[in-house]
C-alpha positions in Angstrom: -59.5 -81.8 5.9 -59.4 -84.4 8.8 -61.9 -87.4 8.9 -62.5 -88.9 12.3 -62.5 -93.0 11.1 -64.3 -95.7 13.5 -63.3 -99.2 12.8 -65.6 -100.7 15.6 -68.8 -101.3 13.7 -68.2 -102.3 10.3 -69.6 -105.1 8.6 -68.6 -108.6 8.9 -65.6 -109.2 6.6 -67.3 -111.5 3.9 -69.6 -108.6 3.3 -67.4 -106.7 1.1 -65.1 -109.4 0.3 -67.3 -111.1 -2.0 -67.8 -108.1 -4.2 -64.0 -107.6 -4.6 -63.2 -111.2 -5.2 -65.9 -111.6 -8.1 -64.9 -108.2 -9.7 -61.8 -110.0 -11.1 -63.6 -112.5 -12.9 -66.2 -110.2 -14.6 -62.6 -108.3 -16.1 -61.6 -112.0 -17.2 -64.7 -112.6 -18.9 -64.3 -108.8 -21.0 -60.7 -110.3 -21.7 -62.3 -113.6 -22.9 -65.0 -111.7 -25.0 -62.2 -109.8 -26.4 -60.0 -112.7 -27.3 -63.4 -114.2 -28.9 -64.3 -111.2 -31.0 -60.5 -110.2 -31.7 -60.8 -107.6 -34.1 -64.2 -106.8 -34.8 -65.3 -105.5 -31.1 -63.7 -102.3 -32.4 -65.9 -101.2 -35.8 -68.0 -99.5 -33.8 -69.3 -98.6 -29.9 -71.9 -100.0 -30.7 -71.1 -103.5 -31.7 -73.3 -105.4 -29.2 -69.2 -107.2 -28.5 -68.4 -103.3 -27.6 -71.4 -102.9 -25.2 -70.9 -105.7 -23.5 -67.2 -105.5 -22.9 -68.4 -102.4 -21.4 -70.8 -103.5 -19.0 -68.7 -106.3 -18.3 -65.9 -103.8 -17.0 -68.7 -100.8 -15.5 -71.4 -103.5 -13.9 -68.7 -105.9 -13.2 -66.0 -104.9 -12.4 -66.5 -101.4 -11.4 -69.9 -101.5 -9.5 -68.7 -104.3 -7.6 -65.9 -103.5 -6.1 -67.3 -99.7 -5.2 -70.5 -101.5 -3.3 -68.7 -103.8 -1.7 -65.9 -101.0 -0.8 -69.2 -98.8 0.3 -70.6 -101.7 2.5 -67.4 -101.2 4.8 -67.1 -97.2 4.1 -70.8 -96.1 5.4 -69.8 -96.8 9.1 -66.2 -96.3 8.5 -66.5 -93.0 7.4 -69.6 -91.7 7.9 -70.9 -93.5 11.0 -73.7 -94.5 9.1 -74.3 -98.8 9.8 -76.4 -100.8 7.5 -78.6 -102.8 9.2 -78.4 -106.4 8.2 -74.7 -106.2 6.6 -74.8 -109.5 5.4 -78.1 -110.0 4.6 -77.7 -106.6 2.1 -74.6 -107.9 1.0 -75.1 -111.3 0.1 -79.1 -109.8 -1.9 -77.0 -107.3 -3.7 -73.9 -109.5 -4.8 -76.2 -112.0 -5.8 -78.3 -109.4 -8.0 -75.4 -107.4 -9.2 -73.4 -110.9 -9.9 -76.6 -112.4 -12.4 -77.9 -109.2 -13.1 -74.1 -107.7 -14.7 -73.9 -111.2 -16.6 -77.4 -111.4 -18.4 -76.9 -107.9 -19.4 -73.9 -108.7 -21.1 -75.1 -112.1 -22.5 -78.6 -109.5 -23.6 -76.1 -107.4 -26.1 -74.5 -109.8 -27.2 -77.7 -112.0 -28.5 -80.3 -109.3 -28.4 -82.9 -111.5 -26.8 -85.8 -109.2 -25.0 -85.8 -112.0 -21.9 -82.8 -111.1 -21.4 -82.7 -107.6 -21.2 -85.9 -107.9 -19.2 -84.4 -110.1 -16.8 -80.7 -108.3 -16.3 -83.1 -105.0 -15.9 -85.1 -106.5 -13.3 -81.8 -108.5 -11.1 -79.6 -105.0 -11.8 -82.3 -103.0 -10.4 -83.2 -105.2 -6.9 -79.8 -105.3 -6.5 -79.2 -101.2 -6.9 -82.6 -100.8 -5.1 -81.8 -102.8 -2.0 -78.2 -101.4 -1.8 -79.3 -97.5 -2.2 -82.4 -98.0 0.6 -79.9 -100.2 2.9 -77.2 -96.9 2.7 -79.7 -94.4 3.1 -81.4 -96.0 5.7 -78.2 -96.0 7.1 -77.2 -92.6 6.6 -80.3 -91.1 7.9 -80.1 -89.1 10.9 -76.5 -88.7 10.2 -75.3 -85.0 9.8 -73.8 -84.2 6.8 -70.3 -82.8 8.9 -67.8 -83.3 6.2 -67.3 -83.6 2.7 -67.3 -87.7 2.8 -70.8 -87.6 4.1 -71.7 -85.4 1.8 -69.9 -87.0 -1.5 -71.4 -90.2 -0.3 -74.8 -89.4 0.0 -74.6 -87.1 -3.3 -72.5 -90.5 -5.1 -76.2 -92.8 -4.3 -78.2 -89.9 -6.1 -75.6 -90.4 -9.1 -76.1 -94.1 -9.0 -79.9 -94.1 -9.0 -79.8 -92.4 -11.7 -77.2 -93.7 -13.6 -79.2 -96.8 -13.0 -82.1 -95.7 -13.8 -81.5 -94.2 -17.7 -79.3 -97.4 -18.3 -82.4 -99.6 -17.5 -84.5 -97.5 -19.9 -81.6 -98.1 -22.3 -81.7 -102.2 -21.9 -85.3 -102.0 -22.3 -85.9 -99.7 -25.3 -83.0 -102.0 -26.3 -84.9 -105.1 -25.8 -88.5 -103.5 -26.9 -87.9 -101.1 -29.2 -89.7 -98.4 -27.5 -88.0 -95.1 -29.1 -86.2 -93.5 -27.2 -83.1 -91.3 -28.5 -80.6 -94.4 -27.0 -77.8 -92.3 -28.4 -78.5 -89.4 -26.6 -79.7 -91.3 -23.6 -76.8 -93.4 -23.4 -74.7 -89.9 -23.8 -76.2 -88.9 -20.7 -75.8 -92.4 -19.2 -72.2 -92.1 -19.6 -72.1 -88.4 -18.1 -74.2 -89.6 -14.6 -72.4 -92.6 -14.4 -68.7 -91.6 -14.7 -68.9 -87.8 -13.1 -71.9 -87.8 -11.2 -71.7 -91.3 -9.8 -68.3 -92.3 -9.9 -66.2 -89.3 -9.4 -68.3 -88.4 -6.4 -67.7 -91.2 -5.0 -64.1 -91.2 -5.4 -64.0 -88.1 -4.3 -65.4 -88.7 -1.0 -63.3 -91.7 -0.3 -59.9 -90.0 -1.9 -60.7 -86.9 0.2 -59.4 -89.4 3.3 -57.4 -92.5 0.9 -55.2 -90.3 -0.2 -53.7 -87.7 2.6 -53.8 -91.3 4.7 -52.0 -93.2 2.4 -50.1 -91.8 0.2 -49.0 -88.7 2.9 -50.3 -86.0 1.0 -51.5 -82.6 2.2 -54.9 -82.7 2.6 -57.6 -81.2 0.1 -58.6 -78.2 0.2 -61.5 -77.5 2.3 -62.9 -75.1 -0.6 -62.1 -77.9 -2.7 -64.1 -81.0 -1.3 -67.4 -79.0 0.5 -67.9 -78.2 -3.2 -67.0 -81.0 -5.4 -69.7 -83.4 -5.3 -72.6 -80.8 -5.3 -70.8 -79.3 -8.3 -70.5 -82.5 -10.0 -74.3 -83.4 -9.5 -75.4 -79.9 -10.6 -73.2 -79.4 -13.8 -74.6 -83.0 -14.8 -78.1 -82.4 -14.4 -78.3 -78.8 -16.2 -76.5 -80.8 -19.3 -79.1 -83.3 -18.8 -81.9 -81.2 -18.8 -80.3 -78.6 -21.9 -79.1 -82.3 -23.8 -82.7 -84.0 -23.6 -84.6 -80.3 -24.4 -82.6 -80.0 -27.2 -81.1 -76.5 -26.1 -77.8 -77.7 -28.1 -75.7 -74.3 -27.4 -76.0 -74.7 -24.0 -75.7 -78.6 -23.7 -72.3 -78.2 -25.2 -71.1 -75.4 -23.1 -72.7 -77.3 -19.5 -71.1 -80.7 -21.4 -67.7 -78.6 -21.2 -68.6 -78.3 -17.3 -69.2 -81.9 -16.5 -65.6 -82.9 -18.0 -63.5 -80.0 -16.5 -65.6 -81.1 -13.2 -63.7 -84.8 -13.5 -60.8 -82.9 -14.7 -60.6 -80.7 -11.7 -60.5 -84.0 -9.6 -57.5 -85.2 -11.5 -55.5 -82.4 -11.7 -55.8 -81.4 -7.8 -54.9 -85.0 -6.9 -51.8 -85.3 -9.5 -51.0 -81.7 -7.2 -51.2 -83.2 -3.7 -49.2 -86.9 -5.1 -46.8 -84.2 -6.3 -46.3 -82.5 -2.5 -46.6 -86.2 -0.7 -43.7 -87.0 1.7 -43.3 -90.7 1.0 -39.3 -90.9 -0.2 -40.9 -93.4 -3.1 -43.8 -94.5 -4.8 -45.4 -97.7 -3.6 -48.0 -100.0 -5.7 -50.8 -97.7 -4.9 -49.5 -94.4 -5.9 -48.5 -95.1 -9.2 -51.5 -96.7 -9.7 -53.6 -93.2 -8.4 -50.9 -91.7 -10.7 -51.4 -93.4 -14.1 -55.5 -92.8 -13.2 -55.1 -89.3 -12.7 -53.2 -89.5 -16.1 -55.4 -91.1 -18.3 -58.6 -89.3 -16.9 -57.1 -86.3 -18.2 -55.7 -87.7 -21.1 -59.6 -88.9 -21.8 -61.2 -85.6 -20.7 -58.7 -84.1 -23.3 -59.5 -86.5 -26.0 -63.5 -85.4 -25.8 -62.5 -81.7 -25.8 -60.7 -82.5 -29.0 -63.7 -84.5 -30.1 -65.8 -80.9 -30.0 -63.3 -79.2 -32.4 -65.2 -79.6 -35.6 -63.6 -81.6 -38.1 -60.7 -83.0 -35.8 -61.8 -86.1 -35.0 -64.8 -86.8 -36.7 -63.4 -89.0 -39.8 -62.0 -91.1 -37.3 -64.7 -93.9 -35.5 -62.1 -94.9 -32.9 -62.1 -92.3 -30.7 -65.1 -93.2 -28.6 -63.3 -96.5 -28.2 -59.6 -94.9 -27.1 -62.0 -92.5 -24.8 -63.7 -95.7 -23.4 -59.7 -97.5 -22.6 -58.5 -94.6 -21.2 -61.5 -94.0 -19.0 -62.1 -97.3 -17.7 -59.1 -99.2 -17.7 -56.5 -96.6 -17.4 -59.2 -94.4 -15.3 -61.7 -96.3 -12.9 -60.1 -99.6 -13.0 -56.4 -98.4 -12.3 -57.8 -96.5 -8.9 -59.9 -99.1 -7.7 -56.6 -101.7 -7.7 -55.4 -98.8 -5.6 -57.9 -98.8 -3.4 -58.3 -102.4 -3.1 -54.5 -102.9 -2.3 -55.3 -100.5 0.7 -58.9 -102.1 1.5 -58.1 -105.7 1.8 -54.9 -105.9 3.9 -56.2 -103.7 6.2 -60.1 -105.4 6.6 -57.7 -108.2 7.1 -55.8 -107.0 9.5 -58.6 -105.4 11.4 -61.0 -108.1 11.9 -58.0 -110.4 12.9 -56.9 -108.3 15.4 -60.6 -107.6 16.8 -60.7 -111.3 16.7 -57.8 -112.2 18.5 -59.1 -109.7 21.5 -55.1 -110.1 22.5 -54.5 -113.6 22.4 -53.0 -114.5 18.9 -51.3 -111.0 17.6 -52.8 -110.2 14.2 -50.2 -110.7 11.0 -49.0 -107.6 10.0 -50.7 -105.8 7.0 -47.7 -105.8 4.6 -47.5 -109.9 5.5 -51.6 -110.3 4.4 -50.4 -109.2 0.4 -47.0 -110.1 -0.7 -45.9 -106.7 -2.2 -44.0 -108.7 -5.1 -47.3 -109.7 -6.2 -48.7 -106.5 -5.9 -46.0 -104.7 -8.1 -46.0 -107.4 -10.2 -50.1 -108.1 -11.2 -49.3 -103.8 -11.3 -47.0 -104.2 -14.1 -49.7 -106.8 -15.6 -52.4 -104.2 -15.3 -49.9 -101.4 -17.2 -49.3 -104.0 -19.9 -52.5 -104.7 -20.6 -53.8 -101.0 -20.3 -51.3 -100.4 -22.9 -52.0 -103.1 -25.0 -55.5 -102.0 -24.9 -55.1 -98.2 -25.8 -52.2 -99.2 -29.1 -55.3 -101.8 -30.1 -57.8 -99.4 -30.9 -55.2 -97.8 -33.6 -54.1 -101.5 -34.7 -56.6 -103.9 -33.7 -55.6 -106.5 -36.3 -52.3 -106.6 -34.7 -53.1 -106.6 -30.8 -56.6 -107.5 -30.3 -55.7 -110.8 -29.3 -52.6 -109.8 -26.8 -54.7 -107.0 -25.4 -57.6 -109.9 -24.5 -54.8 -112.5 -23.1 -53.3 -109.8 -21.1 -56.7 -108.6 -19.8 -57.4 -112.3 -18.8 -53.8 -112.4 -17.2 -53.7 -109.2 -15.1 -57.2 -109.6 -13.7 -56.7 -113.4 -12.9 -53.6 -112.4 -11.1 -55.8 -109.8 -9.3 -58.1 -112.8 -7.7 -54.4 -114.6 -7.4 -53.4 -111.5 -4.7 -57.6 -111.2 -3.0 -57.8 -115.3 -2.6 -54.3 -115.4 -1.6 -55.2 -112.5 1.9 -58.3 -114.0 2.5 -56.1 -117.8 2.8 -53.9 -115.2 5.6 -57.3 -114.7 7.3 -58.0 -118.5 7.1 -55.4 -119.4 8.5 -54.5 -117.3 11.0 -58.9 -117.9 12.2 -57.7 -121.6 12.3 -54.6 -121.0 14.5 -57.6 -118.8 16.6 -60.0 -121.7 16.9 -57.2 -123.6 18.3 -56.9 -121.6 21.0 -60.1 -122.2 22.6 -63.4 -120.3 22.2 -63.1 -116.7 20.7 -65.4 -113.4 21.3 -68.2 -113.3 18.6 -68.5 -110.5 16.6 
């Protein structure tokens, strides 16, 4: 599977660099909540401390970085330009940016304003991102299984959006709704539908690319997203009609779909040609890992009687899922993303006057390995505290805080190389405008 890449159009660099640098600091405030809760954020999933660690790490965290990584992807990969970049970029950041922090200030002091205002910033934000991209995309022929993953990822999104906002409210109004089961099939949109499409299409290229793997297999990624959408709406509809035979069967489906994604990728790492593992593959490797690991944990969950004297599992399934999971693949990503934007606008910059610096000079790979290790400490931290949270509460929270502040470390410390190096452009006389 080959994807034909154009770098010539993309968005101006601050348009998805201001959704990776704040990401960090929404993974330092769930590390800070932590730290301030210590033990007690684990009695339940839902202990408003729980649900907003949570959002802190899926609105973000998580959503940031994959909008801001979609601002530069759309034309990248699919040809598709947003009109405006900035403009869309700098509505949405700011909506995601207030909207992700009044939700998480909303559970944890159950004020209504709250939830009504984090529903109302969260949703302009989504809203004006989803009709920038499809905007964007329309006209464009659905060619290859990027296009495709990309355009079924925005369905995901709207509605993983959408049954999360009818969560907040219900939560801030009390207006009945089964929030267990809707937040159930929150979880199932958002993770499989939403994000698993989405790293689909983008590891369908990331990973042959850059980690030098054979490519997918062309059965493989025509299918996956459409698959992943489908399985997830016929558990939806069997969950919410109350067909329970056949929600747990089609509930089987929608984890062996995120399964499926793991296991091929952990096949192709297996075949790549690189003589050793850099940063990014063992990052892809230890998310692959714990995906499984979590998709496993919920199959043992439906065993009757196996897990259900013990309350922690939801909140091991949660650790594995989004820290070991999501958040261990986007570093990946971002440690691919950044150097190169980098690099690339430099170079179109210096239009051959000033050559651009290298991408392995724009991120020190020391401190990539190294806020690596951080991230692995911390993951691990996280996953032995939901069995002894007395005992490790508090070092999983300062090495949350620690691994993510190094994270912003390594993005402010490239976008200083593109400083700089813009500086030594200026000095050179006028430069092309982009």
């Amino acid at each position: 599977m080959q994807a034909l890449l154009s770098f010539d159009d993309g968005p101006p660099i601050s348009a998805p660099l201001r959704f990776f640098v704040t990401a960090p600091v929404f993974a330092m405030a769930a590390g800070l909540l932590l730290l301030w809760a210590g033990p007690d954020l684990y009695a339940s999933r839902w202990t408003p401390t729980a649900l907003a660690f949570t959002h802190l790490i899926t609105v973000g965290f998580m959503m940031q970085v994959m909008l801001g990584a979609m601002q530069q992807l759309l034309p990248v990969m699919a040809g598709a330009n947003i009109h405006r970049p900035l403009r869309v970029a700098t509505l949405v950041h700011a909506a995601l940016t207030l909207g992700g922090t009044l939700l998480a200030a909303a559970f944890l002091f159950g004020r209504p304003l709250l939830f009504g205002a984090a529903v109302a910033s969260l949703g302009l934000g989504v809203v004006g991102f989803v009709t920038a991209a499809l905007r964007a995309l329309h006209g464009v022929k659905a060619t290859s299984p990027i296009i495709r993953g990309l355009r079924m990822g925005l369905l995901g999104l709207c509605v993983t959006v959408s049954i999360g906002l009818l969560n907040a409210i219900s939560m801030g109004w009390s207006l009945g709704v089964p929030l267990e089961q809707l937040a159930n099939v929150h979880l199932g949109w958002g993770f499989v539908a939403w994000g698993c499409a989405i790293l689909g299409a983008v590891g369908f290229v990331a990973v042959p690319m850059f980690q030098q793997t054979p490519a997918y297999p062309g059965w493989f990624g025509r299918g996956f997203a459409a698959v992943a959408i489908g399985v997830v709406a016929l558990w939806t509809s069997a969950e919410l009609t109350g067909l329970r035979t056949t929600a747990t069967v089609l509930a089987v489906g929608v984890v062996l779909v995120a399964a499926s994604f793991a296991l091929m990728t952990l096949n192709l790492q297996r075949r790549s040609q690189r003589p050793t593992q850099d940063a990014v593959q063992r990052l892809w490797r230890v998310a692959m890992l714990c995906a499984l690991a979590a998709c496993g944990l919920w199959l043992l969950s439906r065993v009757p009687g196996l897990l259900a004297p013990w309350s922690g599992w939801p909140l091991l399934f949660g650790a594995l899922l989004l820290v070991g999971g999501f958040m261990s693949v986007i570093l990946g990503m971002l440690y691919k993303i950044v150097p190169f934007l980098v690099w690339l606008h430099l170079q179109n910059l210096g239009a051959g006057r000033l050559m651009a610096p290298n991408v392995k000079k724009v991120l020190d790979e020391r401190h990539i390995h190294g806020q690596m290790r951080a991230h692995f400490a911390a993951l691990s931290l996280l996953l032995a505290s939901v069995l002894w949270p007395q005992w490790l509460a508090y070092p999983a929270g300062v090495a949350l805080v620690l691994s993510n502040a190094w994270l912003l470390r390594n993005l402010l410390s490239a976008l200083q190389v593109y400083r700089t190096h813009l500086a030594k452009l200026d000095a050179l006389g006028p430069r092309p405008q982009r």
